[in-house]
Structures are given as C-alpha cells and as structure tokens.
C-alpha positions as CSV (number, residue, x, y, z in Angstrom):
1,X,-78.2,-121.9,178.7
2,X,-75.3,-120.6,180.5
3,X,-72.0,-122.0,180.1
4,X,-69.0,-121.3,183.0
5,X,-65.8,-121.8,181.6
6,X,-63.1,-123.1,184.5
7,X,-60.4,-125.4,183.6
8,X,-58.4,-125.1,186.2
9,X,-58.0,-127.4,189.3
10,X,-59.5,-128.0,193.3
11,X,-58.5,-124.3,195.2
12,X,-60.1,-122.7,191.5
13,X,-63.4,-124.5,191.9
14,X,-63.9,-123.9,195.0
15,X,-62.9,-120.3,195.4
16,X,-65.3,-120.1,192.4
17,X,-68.3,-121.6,194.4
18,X,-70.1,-118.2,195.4
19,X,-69.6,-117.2,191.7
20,X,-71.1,-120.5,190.8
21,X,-74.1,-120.3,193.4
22,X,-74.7,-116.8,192.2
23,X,-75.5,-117.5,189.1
24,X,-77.7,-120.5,189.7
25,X,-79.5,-118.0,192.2
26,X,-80.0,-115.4,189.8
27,X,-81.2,-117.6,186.9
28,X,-82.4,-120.2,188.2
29,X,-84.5,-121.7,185.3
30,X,-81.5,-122.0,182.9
31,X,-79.0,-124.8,182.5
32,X,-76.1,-124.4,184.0
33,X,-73.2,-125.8,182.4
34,X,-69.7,-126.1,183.9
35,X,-66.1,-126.8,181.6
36,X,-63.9,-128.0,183.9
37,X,-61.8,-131.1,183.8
38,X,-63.5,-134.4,184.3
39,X,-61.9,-135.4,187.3
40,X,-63.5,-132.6,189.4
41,X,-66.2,-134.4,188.8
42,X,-67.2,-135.7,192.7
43,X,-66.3,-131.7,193.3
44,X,-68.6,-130.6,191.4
45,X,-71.1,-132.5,192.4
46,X,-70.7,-131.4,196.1
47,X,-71.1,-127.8,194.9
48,X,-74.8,-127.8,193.6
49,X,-76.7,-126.4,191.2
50,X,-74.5,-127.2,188.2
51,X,-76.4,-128.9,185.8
52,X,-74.1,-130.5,184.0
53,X,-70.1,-130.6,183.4
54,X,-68.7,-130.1,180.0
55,X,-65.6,-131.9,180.1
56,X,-62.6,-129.7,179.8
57,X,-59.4,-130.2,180.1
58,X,-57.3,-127.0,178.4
59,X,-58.2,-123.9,176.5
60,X,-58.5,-124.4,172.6
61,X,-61.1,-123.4,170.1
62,X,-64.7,-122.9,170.7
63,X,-66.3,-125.8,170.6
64,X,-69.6,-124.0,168.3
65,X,-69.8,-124.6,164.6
66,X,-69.6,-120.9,164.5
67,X,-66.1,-119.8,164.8
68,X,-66.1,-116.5,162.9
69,X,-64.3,-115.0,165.8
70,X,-61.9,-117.6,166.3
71,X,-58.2,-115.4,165.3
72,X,-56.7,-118.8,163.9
73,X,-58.9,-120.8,161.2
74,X,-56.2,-122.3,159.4
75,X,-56.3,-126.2,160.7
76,X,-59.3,-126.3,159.3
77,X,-61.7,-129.1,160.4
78,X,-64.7,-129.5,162.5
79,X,-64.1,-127.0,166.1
80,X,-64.0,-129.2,169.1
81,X,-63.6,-129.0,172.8
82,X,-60.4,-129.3,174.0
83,X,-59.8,-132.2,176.4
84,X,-61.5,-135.7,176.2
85,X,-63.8,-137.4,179.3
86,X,-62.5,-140.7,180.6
87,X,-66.3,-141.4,181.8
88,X,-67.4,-141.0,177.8
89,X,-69.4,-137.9,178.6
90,X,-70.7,-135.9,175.5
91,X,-69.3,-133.1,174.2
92,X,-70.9,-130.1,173.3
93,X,-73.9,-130.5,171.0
94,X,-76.0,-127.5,169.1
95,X,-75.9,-123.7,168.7
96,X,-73.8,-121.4,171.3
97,X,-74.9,-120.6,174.4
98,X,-77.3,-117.8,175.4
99,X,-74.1,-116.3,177.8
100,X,-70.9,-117.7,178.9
101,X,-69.1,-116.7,181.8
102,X,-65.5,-116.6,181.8
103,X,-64.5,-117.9,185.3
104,X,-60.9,-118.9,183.7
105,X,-58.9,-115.9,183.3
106,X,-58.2,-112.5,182.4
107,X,-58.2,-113.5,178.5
108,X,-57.1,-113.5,176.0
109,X,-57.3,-117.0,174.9
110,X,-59.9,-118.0,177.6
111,X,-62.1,-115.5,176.0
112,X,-61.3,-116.8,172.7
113,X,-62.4,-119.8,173.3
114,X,-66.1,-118.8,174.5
115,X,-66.3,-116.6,170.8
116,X,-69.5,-116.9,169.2
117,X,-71.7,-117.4,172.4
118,X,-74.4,-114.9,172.7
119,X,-73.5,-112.4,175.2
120,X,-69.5,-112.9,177.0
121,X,-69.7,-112.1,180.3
122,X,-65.7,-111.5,180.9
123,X,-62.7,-109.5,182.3
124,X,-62.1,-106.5,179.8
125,X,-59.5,-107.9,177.1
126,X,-59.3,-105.7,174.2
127,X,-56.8,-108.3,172.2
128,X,-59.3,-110.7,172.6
129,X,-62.1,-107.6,171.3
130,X,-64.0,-107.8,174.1
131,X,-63.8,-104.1,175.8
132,X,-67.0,-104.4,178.1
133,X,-66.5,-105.8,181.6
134,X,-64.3,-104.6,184.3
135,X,-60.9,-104.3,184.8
136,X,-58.5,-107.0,186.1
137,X,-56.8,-106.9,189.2
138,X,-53.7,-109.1,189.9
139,X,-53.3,-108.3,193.7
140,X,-57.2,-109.0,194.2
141,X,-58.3,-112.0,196.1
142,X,-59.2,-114.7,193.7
143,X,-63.3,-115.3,195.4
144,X,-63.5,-111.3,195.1
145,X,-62.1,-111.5,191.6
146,X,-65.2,-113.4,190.5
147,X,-67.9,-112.2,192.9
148,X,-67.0,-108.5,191.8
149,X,-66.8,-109.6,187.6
150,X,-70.7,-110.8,188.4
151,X,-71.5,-107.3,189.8
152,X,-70.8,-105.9,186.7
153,X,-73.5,-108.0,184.8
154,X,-75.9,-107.4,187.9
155,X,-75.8,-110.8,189.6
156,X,-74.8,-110.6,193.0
157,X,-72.5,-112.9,194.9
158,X,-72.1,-113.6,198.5
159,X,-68.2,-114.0,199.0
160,X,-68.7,-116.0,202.3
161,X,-70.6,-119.0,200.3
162,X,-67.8,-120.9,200.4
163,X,-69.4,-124.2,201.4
164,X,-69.3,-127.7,200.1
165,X,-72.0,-130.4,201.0
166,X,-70.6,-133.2,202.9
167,X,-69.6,-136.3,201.7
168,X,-70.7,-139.4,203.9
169,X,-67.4,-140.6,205.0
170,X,-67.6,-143.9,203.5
171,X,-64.0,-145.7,204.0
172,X,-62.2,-142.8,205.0
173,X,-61.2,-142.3,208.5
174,X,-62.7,-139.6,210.8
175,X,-61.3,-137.2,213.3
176,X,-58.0,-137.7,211.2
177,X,-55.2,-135.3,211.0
178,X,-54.3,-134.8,207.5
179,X,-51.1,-133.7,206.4
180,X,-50.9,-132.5,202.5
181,X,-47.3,-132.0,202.0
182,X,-47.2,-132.0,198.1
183,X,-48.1,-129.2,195.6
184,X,-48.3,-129.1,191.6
185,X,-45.8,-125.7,192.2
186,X,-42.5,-126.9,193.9
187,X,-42.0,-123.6,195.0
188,X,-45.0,-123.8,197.2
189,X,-43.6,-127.0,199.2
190,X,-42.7,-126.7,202.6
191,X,-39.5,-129.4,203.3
192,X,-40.5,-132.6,203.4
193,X,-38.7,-133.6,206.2
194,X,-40.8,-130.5,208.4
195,X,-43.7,-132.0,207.4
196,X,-42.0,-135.1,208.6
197,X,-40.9,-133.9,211.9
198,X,-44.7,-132.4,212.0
199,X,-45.7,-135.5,212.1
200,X,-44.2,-137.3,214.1
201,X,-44.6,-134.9,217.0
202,X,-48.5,-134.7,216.0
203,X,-48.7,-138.2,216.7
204,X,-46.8,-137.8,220.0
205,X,-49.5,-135.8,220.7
206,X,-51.9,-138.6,219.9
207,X,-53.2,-137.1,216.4
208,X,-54.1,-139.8,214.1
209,X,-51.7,-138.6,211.4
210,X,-52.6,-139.5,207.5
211,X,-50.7,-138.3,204.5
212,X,-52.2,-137.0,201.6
213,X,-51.6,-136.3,197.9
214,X,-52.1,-136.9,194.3
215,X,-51.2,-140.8,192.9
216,X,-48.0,-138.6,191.4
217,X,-47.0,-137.4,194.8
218,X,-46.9,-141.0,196.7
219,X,-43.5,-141.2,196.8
220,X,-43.2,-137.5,198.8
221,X,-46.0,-139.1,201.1
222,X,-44.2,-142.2,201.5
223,X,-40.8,-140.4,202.7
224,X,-42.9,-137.9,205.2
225,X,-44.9,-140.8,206.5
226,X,-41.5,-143.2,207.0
227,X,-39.4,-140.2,208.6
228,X,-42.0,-139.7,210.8
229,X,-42.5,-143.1,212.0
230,X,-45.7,-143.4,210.5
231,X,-47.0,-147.2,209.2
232,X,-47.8,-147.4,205.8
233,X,-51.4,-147.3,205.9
234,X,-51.1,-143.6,206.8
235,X,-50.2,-143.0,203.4
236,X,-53.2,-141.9,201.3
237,X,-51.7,-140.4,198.2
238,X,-52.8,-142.2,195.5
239,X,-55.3,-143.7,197.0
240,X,-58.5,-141.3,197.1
241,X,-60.6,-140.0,194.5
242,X,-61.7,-136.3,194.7
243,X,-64.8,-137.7,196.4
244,X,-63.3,-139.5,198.8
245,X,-60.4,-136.7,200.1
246,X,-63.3,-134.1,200.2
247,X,-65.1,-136.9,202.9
248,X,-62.1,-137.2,204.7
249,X,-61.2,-133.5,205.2
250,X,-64.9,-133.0,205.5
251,X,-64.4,-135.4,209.0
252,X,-60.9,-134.3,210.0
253,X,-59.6,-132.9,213.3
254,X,-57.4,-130.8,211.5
255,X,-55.6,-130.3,208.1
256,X,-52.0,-129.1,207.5
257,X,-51.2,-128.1,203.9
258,X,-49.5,-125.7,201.5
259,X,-51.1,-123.3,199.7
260,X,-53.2,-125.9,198.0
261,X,-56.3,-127.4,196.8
262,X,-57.1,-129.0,200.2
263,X,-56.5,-126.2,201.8
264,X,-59.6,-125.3,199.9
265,X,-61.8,-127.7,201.1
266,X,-60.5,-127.5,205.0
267,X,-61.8,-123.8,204.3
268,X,-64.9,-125.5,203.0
269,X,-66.0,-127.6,205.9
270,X,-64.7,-125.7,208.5
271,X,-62.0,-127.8,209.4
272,X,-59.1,-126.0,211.5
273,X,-56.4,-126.0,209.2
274,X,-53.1,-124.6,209.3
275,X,-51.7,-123.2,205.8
276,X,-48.5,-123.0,205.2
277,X,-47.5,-119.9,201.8
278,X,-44.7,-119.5,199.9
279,X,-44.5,-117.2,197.0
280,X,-48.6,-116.1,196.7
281,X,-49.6,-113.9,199.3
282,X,-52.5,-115.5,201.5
283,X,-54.3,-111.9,200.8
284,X,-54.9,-113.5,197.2
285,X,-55.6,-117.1,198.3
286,X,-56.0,-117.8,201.9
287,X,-58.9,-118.5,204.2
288,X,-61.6,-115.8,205.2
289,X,-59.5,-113.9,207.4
290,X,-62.6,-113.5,210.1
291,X,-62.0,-117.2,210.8
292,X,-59.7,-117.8,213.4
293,X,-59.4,-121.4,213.2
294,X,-57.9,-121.2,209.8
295,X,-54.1,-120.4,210.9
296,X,-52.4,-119.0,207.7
297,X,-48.2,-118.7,207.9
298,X,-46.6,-117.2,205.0
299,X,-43.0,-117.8,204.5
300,X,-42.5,-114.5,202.5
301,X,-44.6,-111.8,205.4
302,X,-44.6,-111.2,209.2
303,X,-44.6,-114.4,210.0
304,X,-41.2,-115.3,208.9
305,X,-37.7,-113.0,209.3
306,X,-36.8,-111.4,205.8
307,X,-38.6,-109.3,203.3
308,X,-41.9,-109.6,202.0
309,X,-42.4,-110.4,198.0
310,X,-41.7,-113.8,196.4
311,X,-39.3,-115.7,198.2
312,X,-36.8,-118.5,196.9
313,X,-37.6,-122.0,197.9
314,X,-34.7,-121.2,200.6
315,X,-36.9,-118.7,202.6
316,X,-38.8,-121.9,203.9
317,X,-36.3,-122.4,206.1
318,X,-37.9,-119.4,207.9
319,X,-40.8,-121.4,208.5
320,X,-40.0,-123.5,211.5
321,X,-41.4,-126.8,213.0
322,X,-42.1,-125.3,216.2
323,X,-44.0,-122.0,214.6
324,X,-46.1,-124.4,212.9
325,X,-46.8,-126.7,215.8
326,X,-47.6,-123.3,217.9
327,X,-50.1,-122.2,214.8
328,X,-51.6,-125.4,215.4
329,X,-52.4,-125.1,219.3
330,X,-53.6,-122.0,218.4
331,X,-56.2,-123.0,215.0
332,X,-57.4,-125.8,217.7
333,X,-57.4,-123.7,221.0
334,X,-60.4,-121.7,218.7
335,X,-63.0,-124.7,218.6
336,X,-62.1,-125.8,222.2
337,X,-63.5,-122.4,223.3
C-alpha cells in the first residue's frame, strides 16, 4: 500500500494530480490511498486512480498503533486520524503502510504524522529526522515541487498531466461565464465591486454571467451579482457541491477568478480563464504558461504600476476593470483562432 498524505484544499489537489498519476503509473498494483478532507471527495474521484480516500481533515498523530516516532506521547490513548468523515467512511485499519508520500508540506509535522510507515518518501526535514529526500524550494512552482520530490524516489511525473475527467453537466448551466470572486485569503480578493462592474459589462456583452463561491461566501456573491444587475439565480455560492462546480467550469465559456481553487479546474478543462494574483506570484501558482488562453494578471508584477513583492490589499486598485476586460478579449480571441 501507498498512502499520499494531502490535506489541503481544491488548487492543492489538483496541482498535485501529475504527482498523483505518477504514482499510480509507476505502481500500479498497489492501493493507493489518498488523506485529504472528505469533501474533496467528487474531486477526487474525477482524478483517477486513487483507490481509496482516507478522510483527513488536519495534521495530528499517526494514525498506526506504532507511534514510537511520534515526539509527543503524553495524551496517551489509542493514535487516531485527525479529522472525522461526514459520509461515515472508515478510518485507518491495520499495520503502516509499505510507503507514504508526503504531498502536504515541507515538514515537520506533516512528516510526523506519516512516522512509523515503512519507507517516507518526503522533503528533507531534519527536525522531523528524516535527512533523505531533496531539498525544499519556496519560490518553486507548486506541480514542479511534487513532480521533482518523485524524481528523487525514481518515479517520474509528467508536469503537463494536469487533467480532470469531465463531469456530465447534470443541472448546471453550460457555456456559462463564471465569475469566482471570493477566496479563503482576503488578501487574495479582487474588490468586489470590480468583479461587480465585470459583470455587468460581461453581460452587456451577452455572457451568461454566474457567480460562484463557497456556502460561506454567499453573501459576497449576492452583493457582486445585485451591483451588477444580475437576478438572483445567477448566484451559485452555496449552492454546488465539488462535483457539481467541477461540471460547470468543466462546460463554461470562460472563468474569472482569484488566485483560487477554480482557477484550478478552469486550468483543468481547458477553459479560458482569466486569473486575477495578489500577494503569490503566478510563477508559484498560475496556469502552464504555454497556454495562451489562460490570461494571468498579477497585481504585485508588470501587469500593474508599482513594485513587485507582496502587495497590500491597496495595490488591487492597480488592477483595473478595463485591464481585466482587455485580458478577457484576449484569453477568448485564442480559441476563436
């Protein structure tokens, strides 16, 4: 067995996949088990080749009765995985694995938790006593980061496998425009009313406009869709599983977003998007740059006046309406040709 430790969220899954696909290519008669947090369920599942997913919601102890390695024993108590399913789905049962694969972080506690497995394949992290494996790299891009930690075990990764299998659209619209305007980071949000005024001149343009978002970010979608004279069944936030966003940026005309998860999956299907970054550097998370209907604007590089580096949440007002809008033209001039 081969367990792949990545609790994180959407844009970490997926810039994981050739990592993911990797592995399943290069052992292809093990289990392959994925942690990741239950709700990336209908993600995961669009991936391939994972086996099953080990419900995981945050780093904590290993989840092994064999915890020798495991710095903090004091609690005392049975180990468990951190993180319960809402779907009921079992935990883990029986020895270690064979290997486990940290796809979570540079360590040390995401190493930690994968103690006691057979062999680690990891980051080097001395704190964490693992000194085998490479070196980390914070200005690397995040699909390189993994694809190049494989190479070091001897698995290689293709970092263009980037693709999801498509969702039948079920009751989503198609040929949609979707317009993400939310983010877990606040620092990563372009104004709301821009994405407003975005809108609204999409739709002058005759672009079916929907807005989308987490059931937490309904009210932001409600405020861009009103200022831009949308009706209220443009509002999606809320209202869409994983499954169900994947199928509708899987059929859209064209996603606008911030440096976010469905950026990810407009990257995924090929969808011309237009991404808008703040702080992170689109060299670390943005599209394949050898697409050129993936239009990337960062609010802190050329594409804005001002210094590069991390910007305050005022350098967005850099970033204007019309740039966007001109990004756009230029993301949908590309599959026009």
């Amino acid at each position: 067995m081969i367990l792949v430790l990545r609790a994180l969220g959407v844009g970490d899954l997926a810039t994981a996949v050739p990592a993911l696909r990797a592995l399943r290519a290069g052992y292809p008669d093990e289990e392959l088990v994925l942690a990741a947090p239950a709700w990336l369920g209908p993600l995961v599942d669009l991936v391939g080749g994972i086996d099953r997913l080990l419900p995981t919601d945050d780093l904590g102890r290993p989840p092994w009765p064999d915890t020798t390695r495991w710095p903090d024993r004091s609690s005392g108590g049975a180990p468990s995985w951190p993180g319960s399913s809402p779907s009921g789905a079992p935990g883990w049962s029986g020895p270690p694995p064979e290997v486990a694969v940290n796809l979570h972080g540079r360590g040390p506690g995401s190493h930690r938790m994968l103690a006691g497995a057979g062999r680690l394949w990891a980051f080097r992290c001395p704190p964490a006593g693992h000194c085998a494996g490479p070196g980390w790299r914070d200005d690397e891009h995040e699909v390189d980061r993994w694809c190049r930690l494989l190479a070091w075990y001897g698995v290689t990764a293709d970092r263009t496998d980037l693709a999801l299998r498509r969702p039948a659209a079920g009751r989503m619209p198609t040929g949609a425009t979707v317009v993400h305007p939310g983010s877990k980071v606040e620092a990563k949000r372009w104004p709301a009313d821009r994405f407003a005024a975005l809108a609204r001149q999409l739709t002058d343009r005759g672009h079916r406009v929907v807005v989308t978002g987490s059931a937490g970010e309904r009210e932001l979608a409600g405020r861009v869709a009103a200022d831009a004279g949308l009706p209220g069944s443009a509002v999606l936030a809320g209202r869409t599983d994983l499954g169900e966003l994947a199928a509708l940026v899987a059929a859209a005309r064209l996603v606008v977003s911030g440096d976010t998860g469905v950026g990810h999956l407009a990257t995924a299907y090929r969808v011309p998007s237009v991404l808008l970054f703040g702080p992170v550097p689109p060299a670390r998370w943005g599209p394949p740059p050898d697409r050129p209907w993936h239009r990337v604007l960062w609010a802190s590089g050329e594409d804005c006046d001002g210094s590069s580096g991390v910007p305050p949440a005022s350098r967005w007002a850099a970033l204007p309406v019309d740039r966007v809008l001109a990004a756009v033209d230029e993301a949908e001039e590309t599959v026009r040709v």
